[in-house]
VEXSE-278302 format. One record per residue (C-alpha): x negated, y, z. Coordinates in steps of 0.05 Angstrom, whole numbers, padded with zeros to 5 digits, always signed. Layout:
REM residues N
XYZ
...
This chain:
REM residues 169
+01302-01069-00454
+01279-01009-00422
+01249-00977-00492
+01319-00994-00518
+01363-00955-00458
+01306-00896-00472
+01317-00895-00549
+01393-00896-00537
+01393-00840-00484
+01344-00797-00526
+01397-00805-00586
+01457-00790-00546
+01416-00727-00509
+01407-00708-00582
+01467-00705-00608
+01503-00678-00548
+01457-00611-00556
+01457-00609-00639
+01544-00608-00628
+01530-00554-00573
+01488-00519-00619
+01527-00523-00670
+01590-00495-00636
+01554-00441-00598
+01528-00417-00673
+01591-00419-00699
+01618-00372-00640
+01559-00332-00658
+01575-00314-00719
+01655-00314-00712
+01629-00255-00656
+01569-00227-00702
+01539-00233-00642
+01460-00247-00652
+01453-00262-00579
+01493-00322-00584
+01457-00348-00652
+01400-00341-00613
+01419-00377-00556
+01442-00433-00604
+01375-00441-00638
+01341-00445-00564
+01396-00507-00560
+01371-00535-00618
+01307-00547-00587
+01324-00602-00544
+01338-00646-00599
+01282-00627-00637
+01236-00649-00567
+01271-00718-00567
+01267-00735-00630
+01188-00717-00626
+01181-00765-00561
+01211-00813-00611
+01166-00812-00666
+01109-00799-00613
+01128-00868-00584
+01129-00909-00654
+01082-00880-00695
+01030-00873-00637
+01040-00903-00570
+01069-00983-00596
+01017-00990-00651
+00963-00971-00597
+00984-01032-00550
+01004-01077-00603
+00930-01068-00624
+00898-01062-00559
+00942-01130-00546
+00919-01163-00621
+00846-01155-00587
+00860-01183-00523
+00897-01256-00549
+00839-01256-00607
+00809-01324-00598
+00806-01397-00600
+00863-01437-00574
+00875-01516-00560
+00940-01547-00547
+00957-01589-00478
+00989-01648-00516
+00931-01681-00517
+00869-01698-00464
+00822-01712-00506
+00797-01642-00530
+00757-01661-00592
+00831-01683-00624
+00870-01631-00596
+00904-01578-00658
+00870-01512-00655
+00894-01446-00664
+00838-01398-00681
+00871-01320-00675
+00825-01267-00711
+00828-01188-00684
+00836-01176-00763
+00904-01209-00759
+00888-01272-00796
+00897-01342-00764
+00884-01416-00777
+00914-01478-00751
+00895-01542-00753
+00953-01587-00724
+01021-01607-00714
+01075-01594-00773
+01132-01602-00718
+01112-01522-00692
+01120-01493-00765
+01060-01455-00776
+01029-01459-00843
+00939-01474-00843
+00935-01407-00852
+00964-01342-00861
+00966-01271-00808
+00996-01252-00736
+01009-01192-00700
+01037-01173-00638
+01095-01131-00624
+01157-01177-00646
+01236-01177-00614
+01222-01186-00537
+01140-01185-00545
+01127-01245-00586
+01068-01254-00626
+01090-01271-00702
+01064-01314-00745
+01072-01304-00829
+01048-01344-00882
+01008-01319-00948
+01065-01298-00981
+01084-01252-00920
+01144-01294-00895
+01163-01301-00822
+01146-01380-00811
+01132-01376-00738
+01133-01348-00671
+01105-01351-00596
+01110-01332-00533
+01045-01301-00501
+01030-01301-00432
+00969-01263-00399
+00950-01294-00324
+00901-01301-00274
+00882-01368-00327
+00871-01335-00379
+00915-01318-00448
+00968-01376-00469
+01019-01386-00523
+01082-01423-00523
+01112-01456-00588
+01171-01499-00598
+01155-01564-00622
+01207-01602-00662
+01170-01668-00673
+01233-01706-00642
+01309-01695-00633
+01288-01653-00573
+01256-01588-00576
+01190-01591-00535
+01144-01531-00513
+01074-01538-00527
+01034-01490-00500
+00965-01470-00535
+00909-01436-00477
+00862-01394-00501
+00786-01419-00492
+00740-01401-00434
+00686-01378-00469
+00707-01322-00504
């Protein structure tokens, strides 16, 4: 949300200075005055910095968490359906992006396919082989340990099952 209010303020500072610009050139040159084209290319700078913070915040900062965050929910997970753990499904997240399941067809994940981090509101998302969108989960990070939340659709109602990552890794 806050990203969002940034990207939109950054924009709107941006175009605010490129129309300022733009008339203060115009002025210059109506006035052939180079002091004025010069202050209107100084203007023009201000865009030129937010539109740099932009790219400096997709192409570099988000892929940097999303992978420092693929590395931290890498692991084995078990669901909390069931007691017995030898039965339970198992999710098995690789830091390559790669995943396998083992379980329930009410939560829509295929056996096997890739994940990655970084969806609409932080979700972790789940594609098949072919690259389609089949599934998506909720991460949470506490004092526990790393957990996922999926929507299970085994009956009329939609259940959350939550997957916890395993101690030992």
């Amino acid at each position: 949300m806050l990203e969002s209010l940034l990207f939109i303020l950054l924009i709107l500072v941006s175009v605010l200075f490129i129309i300022i610009a733009l008339i203060t050139m115009l002025i210059g040159f109506l006035k052939k005055s180079s002091a004025l084209k010069k202050t209107a290319l100084t203007i023009a700078i201000i865009p030129i910095v937010c539109w740099v913070l932009i790219a400096f915040w997709y192409l570099v900062t988000l892929p940097s968490f999303n992978k420092s965050n693929m590395k931290n929910f890498a692991g084995t997970y078990t669901s909390n359906i069931s007691k017995n753990k030898i039965n339970s499904p198992k999710l098995i997240l690789s830091e390559d992006g790669n995943y396998q399941f083992d379980g329930l067809e009410g939560i829509g994940l295929k056996k096997q396919g890739t994940w990655k981090t970084g969806g609409n509101d932080g979700l972790i998302e789940f594609y098949d082989k072919n690259g389609n969108l089949s599934e998506w989960a909720s991460p949470y990070d506490n004092d526990d340990g790393y957990s996922l939340s999926f929507e299970y659709r085994g009956t009329q109602d939609f259940e959350t099952i939550i997957f916890v990552k395993s101690k030992h890794e």
